[in-house]
DSSP file (Angstrom, degrees, kcal/mol; ACC not computed):
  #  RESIDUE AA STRUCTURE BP1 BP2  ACC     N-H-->O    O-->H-N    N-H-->O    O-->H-N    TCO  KAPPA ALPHA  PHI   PSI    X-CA   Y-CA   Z-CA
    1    1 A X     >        0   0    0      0, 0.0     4,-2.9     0, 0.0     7,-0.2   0.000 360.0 360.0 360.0 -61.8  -14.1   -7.8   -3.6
    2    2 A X  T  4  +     0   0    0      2,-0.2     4,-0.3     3,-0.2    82,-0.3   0.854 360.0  34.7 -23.7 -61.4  -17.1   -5.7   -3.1
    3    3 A X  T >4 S+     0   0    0      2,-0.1     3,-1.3    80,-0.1    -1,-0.1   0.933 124.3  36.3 -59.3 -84.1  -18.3   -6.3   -6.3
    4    4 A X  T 34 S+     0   0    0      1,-0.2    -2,-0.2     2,-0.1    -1,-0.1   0.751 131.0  18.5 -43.5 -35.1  -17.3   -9.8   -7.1
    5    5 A X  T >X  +     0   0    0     -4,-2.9     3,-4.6     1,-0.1     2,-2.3  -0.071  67.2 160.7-129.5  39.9  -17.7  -11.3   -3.9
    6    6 A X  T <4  +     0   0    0     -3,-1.3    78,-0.2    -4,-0.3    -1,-0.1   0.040  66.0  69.2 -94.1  65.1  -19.7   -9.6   -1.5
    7    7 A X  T 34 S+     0   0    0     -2,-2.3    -1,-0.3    -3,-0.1    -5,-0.1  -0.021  90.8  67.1-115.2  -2.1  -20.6  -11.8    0.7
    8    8 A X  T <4 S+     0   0    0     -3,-4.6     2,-0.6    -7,-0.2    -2,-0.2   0.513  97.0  78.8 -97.3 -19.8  -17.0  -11.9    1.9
    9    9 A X     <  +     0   0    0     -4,-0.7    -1,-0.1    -8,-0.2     3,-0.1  -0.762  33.0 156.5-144.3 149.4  -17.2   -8.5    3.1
   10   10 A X  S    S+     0   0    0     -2,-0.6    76,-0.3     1,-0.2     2,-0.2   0.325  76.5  21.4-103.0  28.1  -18.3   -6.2    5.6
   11   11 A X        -     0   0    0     74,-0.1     2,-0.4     2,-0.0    76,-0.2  -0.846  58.6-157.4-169.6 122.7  -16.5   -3.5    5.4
   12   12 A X  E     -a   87   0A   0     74,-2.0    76,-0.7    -2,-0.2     2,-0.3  -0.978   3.1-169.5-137.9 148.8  -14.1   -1.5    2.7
   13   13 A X  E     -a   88   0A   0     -2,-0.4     2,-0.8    74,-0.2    76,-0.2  -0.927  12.4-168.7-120.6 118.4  -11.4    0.9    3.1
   14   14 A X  E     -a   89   0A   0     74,-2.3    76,-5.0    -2,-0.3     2,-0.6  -0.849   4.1-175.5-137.8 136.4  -10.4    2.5    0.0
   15   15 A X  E     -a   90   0A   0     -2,-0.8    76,-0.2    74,-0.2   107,-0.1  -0.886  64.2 -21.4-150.9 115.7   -7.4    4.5   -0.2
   16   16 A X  S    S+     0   0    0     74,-2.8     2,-0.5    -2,-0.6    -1,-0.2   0.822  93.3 152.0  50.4  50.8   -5.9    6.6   -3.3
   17   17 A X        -     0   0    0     73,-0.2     2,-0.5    -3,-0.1    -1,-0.2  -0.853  35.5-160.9 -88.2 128.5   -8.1    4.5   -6.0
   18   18 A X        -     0   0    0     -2,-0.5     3,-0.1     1,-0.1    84,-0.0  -0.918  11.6-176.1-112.9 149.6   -9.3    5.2   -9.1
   19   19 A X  S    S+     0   0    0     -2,-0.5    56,-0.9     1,-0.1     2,-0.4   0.226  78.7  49.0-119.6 -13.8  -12.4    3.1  -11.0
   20   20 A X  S >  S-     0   0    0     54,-0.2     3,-2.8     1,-0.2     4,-0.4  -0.984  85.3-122.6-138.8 154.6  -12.3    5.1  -14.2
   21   21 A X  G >  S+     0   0    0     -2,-0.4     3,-3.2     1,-0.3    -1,-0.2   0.913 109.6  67.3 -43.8 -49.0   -9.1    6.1  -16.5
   22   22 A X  G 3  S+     0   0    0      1,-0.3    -1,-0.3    -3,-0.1     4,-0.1   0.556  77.7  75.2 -72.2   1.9  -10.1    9.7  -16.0
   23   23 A X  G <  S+     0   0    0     -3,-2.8    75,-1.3     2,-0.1    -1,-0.3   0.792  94.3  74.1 -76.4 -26.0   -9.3    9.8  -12.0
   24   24 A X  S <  S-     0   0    0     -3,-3.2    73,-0.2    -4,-0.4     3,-0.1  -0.531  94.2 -89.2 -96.1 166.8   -5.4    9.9  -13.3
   25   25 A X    >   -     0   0    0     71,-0.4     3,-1.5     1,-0.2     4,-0.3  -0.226  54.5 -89.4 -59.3 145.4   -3.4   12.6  -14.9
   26   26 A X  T 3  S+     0   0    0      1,-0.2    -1,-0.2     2,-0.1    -4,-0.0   0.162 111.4  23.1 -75.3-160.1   -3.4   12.8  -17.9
   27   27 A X  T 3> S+     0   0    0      1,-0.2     4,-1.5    -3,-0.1    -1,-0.2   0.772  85.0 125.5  58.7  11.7   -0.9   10.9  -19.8
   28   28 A X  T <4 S+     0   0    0     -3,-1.5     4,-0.5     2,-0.2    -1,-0.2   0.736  73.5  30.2 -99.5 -23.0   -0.6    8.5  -17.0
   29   29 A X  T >> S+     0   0    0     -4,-0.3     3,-2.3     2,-0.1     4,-1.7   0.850 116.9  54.4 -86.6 -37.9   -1.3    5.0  -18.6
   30   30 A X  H >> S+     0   0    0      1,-0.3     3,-4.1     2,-0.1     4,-0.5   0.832 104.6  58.3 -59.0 -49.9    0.0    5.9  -21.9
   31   31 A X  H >< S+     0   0    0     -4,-1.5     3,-0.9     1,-0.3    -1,-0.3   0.595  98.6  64.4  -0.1 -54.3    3.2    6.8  -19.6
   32   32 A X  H X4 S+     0   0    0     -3,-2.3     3,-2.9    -4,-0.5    -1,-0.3   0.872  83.8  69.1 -49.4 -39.7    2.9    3.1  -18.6
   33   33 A X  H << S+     0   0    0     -3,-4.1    -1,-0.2    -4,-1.7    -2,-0.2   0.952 107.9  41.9 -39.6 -41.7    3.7    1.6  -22.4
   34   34 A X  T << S+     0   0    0     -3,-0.9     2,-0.3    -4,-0.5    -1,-0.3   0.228  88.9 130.6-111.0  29.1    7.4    2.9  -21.9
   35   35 A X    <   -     0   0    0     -3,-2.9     2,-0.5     2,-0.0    -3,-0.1  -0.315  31.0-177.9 -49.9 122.1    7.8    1.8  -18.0
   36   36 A X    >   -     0   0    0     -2,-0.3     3,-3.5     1,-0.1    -2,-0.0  -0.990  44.1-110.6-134.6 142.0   11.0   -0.2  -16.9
   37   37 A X  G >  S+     0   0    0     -2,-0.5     3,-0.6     1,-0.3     8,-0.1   0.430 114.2  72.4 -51.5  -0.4   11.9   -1.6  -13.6
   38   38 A X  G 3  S+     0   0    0      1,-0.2    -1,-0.3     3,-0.0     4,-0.1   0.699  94.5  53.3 -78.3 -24.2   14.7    1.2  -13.6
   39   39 A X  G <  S+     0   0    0     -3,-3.5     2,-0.6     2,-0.1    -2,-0.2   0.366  82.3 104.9-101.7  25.8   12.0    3.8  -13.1
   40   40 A X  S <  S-     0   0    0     -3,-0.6     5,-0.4     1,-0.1    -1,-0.1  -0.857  93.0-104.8-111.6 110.6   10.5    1.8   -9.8
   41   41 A X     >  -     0   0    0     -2,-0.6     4,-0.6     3,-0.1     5,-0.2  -0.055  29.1-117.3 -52.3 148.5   11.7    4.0   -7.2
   42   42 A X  H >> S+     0   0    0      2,-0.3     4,-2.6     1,-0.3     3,-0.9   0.921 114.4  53.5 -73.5 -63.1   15.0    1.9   -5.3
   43   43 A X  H >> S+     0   0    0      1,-0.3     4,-3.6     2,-0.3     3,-1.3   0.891 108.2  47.8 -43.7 -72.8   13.0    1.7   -1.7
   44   44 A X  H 3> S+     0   0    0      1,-0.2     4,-0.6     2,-0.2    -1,-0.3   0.813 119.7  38.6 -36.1 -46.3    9.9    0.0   -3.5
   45   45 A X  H <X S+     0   0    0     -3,-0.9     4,-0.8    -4,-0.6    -2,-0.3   0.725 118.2  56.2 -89.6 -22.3   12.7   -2.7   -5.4
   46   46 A X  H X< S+     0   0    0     -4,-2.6     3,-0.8    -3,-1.3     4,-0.3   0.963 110.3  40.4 -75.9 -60.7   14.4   -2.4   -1.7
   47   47 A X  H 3< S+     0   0    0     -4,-3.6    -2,-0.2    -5,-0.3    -1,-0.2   0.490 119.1  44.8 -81.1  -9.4   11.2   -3.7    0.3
   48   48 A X  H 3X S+     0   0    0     -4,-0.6     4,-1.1    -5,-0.4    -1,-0.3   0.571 115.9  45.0-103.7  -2.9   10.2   -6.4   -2.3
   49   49 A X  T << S+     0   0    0     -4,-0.8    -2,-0.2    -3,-0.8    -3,-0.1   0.383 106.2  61.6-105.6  -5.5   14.0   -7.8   -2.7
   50   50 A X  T  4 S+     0   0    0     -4,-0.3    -1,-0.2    -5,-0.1    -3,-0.1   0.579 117.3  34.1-104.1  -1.8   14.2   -7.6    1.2
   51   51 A X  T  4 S+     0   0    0      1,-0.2     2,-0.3    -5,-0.1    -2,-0.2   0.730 137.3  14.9 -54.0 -60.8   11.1  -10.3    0.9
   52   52 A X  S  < S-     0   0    0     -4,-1.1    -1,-0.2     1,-0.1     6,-0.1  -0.971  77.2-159.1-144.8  95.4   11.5  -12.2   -1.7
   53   53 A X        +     0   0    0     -2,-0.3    -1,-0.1    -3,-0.1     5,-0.1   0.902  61.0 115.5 -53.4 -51.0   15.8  -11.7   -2.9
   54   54 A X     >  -     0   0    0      1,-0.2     4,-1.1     3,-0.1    -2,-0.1   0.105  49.6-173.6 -22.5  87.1   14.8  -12.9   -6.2
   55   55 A X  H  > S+     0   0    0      2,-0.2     4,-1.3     1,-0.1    -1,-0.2   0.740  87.8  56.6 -85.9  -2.1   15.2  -10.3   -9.0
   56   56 A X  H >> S+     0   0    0      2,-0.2     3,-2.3     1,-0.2     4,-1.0   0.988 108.8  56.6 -58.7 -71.4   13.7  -12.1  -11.8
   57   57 A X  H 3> S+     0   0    0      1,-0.3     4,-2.0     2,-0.2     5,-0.4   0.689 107.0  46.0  -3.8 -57.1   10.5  -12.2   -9.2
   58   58 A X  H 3X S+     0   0    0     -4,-1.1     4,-3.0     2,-0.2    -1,-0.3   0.890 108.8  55.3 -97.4 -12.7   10.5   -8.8   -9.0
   59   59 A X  H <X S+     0   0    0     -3,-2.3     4,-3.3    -4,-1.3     5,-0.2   0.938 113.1  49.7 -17.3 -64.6   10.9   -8.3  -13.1
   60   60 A X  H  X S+     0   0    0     -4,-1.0     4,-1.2     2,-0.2    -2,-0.2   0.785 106.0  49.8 -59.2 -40.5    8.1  -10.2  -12.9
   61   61 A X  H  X S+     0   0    0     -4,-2.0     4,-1.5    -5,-0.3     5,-0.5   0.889 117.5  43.8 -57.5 -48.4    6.1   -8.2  -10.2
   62   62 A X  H  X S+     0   0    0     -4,-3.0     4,-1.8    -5,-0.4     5,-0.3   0.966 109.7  49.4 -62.7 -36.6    6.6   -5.2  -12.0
   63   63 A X  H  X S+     0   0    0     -4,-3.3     4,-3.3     2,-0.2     5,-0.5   0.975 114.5  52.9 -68.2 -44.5    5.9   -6.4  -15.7
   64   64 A X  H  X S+     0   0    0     -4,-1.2     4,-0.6     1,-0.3    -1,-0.2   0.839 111.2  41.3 -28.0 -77.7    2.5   -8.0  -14.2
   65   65 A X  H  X S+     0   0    0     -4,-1.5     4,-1.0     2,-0.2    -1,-0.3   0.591 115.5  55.6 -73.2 -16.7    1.2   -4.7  -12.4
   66   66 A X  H  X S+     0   0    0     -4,-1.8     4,-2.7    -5,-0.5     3,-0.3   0.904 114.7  39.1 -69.6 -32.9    2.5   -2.6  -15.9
   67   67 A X  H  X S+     0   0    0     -4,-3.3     4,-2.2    -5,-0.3    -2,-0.2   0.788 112.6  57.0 -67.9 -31.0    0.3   -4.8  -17.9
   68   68 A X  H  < S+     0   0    0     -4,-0.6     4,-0.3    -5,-0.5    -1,-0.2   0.672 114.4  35.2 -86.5 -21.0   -2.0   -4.5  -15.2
   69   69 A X  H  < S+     0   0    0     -4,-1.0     3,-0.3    -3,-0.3    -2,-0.2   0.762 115.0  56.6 -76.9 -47.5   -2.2   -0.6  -15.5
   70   70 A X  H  < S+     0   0    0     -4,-2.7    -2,-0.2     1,-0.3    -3,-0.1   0.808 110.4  42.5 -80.8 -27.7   -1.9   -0.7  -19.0
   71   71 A X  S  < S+     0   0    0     -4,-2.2    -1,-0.3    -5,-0.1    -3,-0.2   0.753  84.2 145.9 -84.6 -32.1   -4.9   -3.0  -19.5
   72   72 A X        -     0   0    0     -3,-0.3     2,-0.2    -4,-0.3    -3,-0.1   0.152  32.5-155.5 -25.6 119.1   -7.1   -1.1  -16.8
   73   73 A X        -     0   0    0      1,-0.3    -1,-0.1   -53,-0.1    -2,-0.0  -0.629  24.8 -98.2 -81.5 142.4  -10.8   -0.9  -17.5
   74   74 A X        -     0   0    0     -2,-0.2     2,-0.5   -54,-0.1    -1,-0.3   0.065  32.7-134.7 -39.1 162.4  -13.6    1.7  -16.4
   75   75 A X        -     0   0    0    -56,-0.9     2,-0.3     0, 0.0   -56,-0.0  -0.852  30.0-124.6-115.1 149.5  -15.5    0.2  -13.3
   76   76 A X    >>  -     0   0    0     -2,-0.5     4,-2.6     1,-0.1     3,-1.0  -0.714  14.8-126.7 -83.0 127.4  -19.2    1.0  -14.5
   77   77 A X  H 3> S+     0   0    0     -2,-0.3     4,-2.2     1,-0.2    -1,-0.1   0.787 106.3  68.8 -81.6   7.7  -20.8    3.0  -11.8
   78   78 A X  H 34 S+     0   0    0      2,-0.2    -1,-0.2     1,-0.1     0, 0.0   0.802  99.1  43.1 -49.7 -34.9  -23.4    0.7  -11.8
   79   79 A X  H <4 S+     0   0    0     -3,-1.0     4,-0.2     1,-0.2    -2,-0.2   0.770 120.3  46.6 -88.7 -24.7  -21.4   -2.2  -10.4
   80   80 A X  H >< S+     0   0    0     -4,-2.6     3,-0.9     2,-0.2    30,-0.3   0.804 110.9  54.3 -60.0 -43.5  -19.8    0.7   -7.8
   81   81 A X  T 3< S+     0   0    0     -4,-2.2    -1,-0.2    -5,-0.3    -2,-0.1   0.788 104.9  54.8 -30.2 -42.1  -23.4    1.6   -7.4
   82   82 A X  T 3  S+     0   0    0     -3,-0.1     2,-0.5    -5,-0.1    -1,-0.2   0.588  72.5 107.8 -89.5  -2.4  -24.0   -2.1   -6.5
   83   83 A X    <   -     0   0    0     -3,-0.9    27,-0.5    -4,-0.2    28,-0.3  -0.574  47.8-167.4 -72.0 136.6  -21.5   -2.7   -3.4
   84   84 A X        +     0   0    0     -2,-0.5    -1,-0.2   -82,-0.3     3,-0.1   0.630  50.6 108.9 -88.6 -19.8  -23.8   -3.0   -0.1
   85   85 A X  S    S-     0   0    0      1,-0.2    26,-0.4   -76,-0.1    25,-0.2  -0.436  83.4-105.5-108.9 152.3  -20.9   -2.7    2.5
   86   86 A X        -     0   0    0    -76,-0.3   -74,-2.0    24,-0.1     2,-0.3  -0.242  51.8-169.5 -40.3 131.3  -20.3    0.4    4.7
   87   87 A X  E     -ab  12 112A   0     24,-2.0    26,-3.0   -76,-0.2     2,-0.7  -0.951  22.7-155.8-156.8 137.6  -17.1    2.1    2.8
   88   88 A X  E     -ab  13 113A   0    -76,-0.7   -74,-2.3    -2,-0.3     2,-0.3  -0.936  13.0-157.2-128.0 118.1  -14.7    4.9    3.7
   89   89 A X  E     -ab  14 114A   0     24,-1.9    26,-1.2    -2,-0.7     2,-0.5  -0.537  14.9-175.4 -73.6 121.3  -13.0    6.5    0.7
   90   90 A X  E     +ab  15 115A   0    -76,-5.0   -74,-2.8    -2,-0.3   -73,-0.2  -0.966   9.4 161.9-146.4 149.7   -9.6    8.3    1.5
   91   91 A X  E     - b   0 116A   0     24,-3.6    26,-2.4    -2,-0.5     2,-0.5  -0.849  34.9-115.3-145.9 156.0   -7.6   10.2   -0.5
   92   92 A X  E >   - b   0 117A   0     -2,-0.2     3,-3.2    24,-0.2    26,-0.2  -0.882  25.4-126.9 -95.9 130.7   -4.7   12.8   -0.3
   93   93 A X  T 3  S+     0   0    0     24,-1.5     6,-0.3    -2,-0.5    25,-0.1   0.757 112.9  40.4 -33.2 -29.5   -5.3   16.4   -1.5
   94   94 A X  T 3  S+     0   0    0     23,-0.2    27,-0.5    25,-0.1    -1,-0.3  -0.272  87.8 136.4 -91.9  25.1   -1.9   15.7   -3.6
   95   95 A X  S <  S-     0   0    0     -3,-3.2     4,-0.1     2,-0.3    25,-0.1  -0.576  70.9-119.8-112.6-175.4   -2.5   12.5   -4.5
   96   96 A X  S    S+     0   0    0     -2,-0.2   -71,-0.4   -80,-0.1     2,-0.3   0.799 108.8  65.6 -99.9 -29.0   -1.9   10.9   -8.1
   97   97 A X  S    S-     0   0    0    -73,-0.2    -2,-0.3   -81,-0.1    -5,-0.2  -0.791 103.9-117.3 -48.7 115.6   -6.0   10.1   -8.1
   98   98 A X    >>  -     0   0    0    -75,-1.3     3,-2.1    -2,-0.3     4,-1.2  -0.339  11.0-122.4 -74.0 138.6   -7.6   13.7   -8.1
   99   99 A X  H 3> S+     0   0    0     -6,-0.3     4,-0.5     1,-0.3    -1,-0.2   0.426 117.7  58.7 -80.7   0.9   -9.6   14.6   -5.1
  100  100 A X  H 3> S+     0   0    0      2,-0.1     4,-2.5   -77,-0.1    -1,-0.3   0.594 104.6  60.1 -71.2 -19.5  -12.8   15.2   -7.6
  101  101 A X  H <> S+     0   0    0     -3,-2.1     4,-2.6     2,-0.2     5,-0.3   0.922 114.4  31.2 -67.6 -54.0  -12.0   11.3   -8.5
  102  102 A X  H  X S+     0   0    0     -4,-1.2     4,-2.7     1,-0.2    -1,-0.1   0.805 111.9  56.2-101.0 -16.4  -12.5   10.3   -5.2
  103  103 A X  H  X S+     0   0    0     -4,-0.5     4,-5.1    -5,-0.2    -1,-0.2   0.966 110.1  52.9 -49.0 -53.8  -15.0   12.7   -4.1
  104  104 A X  H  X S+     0   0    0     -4,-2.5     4,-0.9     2,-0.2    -2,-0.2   0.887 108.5  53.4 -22.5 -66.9  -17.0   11.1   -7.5
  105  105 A X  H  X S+     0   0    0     -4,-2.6     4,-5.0     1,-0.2    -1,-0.2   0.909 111.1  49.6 -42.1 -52.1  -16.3    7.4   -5.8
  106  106 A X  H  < S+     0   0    0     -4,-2.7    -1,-0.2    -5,-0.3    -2,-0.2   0.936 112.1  40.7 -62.1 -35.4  -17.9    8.8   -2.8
  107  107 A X  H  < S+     0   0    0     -4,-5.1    -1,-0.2     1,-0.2    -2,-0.2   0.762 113.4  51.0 -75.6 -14.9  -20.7   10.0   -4.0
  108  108 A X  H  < S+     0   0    0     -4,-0.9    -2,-0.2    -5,-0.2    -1,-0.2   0.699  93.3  93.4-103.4 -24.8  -21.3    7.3   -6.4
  109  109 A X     <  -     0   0    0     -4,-5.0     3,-0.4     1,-0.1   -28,-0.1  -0.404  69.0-145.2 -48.8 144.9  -20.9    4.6   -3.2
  110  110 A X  S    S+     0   0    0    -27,-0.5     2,-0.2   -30,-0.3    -1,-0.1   0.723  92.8  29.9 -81.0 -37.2  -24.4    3.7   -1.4
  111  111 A X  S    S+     0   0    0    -26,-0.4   -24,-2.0   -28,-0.3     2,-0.2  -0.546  96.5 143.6-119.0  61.4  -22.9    3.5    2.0
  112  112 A X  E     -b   87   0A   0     -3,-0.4     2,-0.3    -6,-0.2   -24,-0.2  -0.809  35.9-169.7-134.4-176.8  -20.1    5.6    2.2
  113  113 A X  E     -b   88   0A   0    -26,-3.0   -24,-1.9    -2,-0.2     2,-0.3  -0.998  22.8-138.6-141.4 154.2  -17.7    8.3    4.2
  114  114 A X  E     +b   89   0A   0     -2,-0.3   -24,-0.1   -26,-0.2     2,-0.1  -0.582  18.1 178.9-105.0 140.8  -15.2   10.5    3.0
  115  115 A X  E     -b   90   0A   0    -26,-1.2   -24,-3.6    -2,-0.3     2,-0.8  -0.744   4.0-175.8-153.3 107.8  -12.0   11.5    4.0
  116  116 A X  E     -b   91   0A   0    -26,-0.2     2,-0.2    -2,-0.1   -24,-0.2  -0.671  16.7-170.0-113.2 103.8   -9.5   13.9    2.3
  117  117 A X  E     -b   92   0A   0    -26,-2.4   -24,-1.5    -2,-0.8     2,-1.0  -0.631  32.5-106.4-101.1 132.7   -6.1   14.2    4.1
  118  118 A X  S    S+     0   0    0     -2,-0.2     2,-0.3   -26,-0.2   -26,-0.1  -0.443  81.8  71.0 -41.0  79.9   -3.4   16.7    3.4
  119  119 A X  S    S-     0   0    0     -2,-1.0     5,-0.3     1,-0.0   -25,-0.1  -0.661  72.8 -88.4 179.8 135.5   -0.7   14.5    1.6
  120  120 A X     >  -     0   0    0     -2,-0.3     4,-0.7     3,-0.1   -25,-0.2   0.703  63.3 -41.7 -53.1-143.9    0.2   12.9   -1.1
  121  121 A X  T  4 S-     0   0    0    -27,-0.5     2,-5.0     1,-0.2     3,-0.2  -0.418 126.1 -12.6 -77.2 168.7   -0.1    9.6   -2.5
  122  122 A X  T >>>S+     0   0    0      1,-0.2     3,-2.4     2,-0.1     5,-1.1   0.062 109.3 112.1  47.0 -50.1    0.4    6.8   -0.1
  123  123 A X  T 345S+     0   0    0     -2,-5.0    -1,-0.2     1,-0.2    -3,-0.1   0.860  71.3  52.6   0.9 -69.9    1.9    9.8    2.3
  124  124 A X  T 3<5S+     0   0    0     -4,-0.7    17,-0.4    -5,-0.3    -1,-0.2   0.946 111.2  51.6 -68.6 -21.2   -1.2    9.7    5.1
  125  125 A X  T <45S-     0   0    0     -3,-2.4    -2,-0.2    16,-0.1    -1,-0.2   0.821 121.0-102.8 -65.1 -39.2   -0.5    6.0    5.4
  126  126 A X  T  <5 -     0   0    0     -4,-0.9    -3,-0.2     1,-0.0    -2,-0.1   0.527  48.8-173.1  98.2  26.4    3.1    5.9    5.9
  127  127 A X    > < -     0   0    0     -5,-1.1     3,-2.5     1,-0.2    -4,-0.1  -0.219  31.3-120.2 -68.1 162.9    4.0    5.0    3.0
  128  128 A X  T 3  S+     0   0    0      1,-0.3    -1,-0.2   -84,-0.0   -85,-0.0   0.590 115.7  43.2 -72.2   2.6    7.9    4.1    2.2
  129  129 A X  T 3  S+     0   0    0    -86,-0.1    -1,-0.3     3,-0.0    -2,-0.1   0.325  84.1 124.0-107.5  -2.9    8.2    6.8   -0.3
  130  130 A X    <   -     0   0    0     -3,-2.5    -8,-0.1     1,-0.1   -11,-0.0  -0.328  61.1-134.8 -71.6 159.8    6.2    9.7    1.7
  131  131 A X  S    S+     0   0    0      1,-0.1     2,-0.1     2,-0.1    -1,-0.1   0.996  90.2  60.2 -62.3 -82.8    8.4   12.7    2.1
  132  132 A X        +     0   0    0      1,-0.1     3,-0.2     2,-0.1    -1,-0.1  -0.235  51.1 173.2 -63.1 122.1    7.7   13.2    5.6
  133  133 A X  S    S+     0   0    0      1,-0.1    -1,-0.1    -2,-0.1    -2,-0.1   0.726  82.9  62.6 -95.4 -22.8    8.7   10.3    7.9
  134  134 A X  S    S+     0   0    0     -3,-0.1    -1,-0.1     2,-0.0    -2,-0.1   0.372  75.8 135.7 -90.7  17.7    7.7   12.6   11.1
  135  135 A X        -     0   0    0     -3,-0.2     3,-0.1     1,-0.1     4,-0.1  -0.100  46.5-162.2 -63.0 150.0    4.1   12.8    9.9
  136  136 A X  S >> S+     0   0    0      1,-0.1     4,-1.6     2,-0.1     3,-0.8   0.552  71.1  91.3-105.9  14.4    1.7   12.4   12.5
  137  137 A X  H 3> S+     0   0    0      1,-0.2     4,-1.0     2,-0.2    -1,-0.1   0.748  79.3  53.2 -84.3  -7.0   -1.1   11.6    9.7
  138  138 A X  H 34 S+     0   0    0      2,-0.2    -1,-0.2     3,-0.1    -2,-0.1   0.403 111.0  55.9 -85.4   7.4   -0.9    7.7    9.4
  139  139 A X  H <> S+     0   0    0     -3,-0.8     4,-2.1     3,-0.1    -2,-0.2   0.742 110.2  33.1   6.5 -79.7   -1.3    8.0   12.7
  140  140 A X  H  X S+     0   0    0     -4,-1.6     4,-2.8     2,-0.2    -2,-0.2   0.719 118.3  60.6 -70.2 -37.7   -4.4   10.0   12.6
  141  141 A X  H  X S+     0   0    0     -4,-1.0     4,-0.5   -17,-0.4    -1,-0.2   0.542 109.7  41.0 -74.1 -14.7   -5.3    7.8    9.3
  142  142 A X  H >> S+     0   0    0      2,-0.2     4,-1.5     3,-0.1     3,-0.6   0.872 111.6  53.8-108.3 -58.0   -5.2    4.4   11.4
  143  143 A X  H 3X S+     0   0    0     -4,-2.1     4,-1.6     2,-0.2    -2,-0.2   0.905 107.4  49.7   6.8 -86.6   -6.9    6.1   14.1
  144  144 A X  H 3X S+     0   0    0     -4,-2.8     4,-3.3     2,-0.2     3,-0.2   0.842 116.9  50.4 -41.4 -48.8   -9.8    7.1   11.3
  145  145 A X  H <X>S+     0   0    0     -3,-0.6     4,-4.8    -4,-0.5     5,-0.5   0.990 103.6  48.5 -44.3 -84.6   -9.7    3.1   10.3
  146  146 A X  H  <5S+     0   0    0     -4,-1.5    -1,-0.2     2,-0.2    -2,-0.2   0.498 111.1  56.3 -52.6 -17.5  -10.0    1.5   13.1
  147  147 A X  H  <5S+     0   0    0     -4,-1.6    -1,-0.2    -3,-0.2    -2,-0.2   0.867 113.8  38.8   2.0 -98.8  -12.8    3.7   13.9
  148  148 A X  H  <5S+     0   0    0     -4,-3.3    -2,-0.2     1,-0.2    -3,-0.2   0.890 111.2  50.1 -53.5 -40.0  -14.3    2.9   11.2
  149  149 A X  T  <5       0   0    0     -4,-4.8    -1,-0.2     1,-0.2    -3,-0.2   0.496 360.0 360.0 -78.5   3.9  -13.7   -1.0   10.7
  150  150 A X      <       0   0    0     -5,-0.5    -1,-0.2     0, 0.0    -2,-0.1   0.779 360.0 360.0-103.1 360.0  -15.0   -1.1   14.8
């Protein structure tokens, strides 16, 4: 959005992304080529079938975002260069984008602020796979948000 449109926004939050192939582990697209909806952990297939029942649908979700991994392209940091809005990059120290990746992002943003929070992917948000349900760091991570976005 930042790039393509930005004149729709004033503000980005970006949280556990990577803009070039080399932010992931390695082996982590080719990994994708041999992907099946058996290996999309049951909670994710749980929270999109408790949406939408459909399971072709979510066939379809998944083959979409594998294709959508597998195809991924570099962002040039020129066009990262080129976003004007205020942006706060956050990442977990464990998370499947390496915290030199996102440091990179940060540095390579014009307006931006950093945050790297002890947890793993999705994990400081509250995601439905983090280990810990009794974190208090999506907490502190919506806190850090609202913050910012005020």
């Amino acid at each position: 959005m930042g790039i393509r449109h930005p004149q729709l926004v004033n503000k980005l939050v970006i949280a556990s992304a990577n803009y070039r192939r080399d932010g992931m582990p390695p082996g982590f697209f080719d990994g994708m080529v041999h992907a099946t909806l058996d290996m999309m952990p049951k909670p994710l297939q749980g929270a999109f079938l408790a949406i939408n029942p459909d399971k072709k649908a979510l066939q379809t979700m998944f083959e979409r975002d594998k294709a959508r991994m597998i195809g991924f392209k570099d962002i040039p940091d020129e066009a990262i260069k080129g976003i004007a809005a205020p942006t706060l990059v956050m990442t977990g120290d464990q998370d499947v984008v390496s915290p030199e990746h996102a440091v990179r992002l940060f540095r390579t943003l014009p307006k931006a602020q950093m945050a790297i929070l002890p947890a793993g992917h999705g994990d400081y948000l509250g995601e439905i796979m983090a280990e810990r349900k009794d974190s208090p760091v999506p907490s502190l991570v919506a806190a850090l948000i609202k913050d910012f976005l005020r």
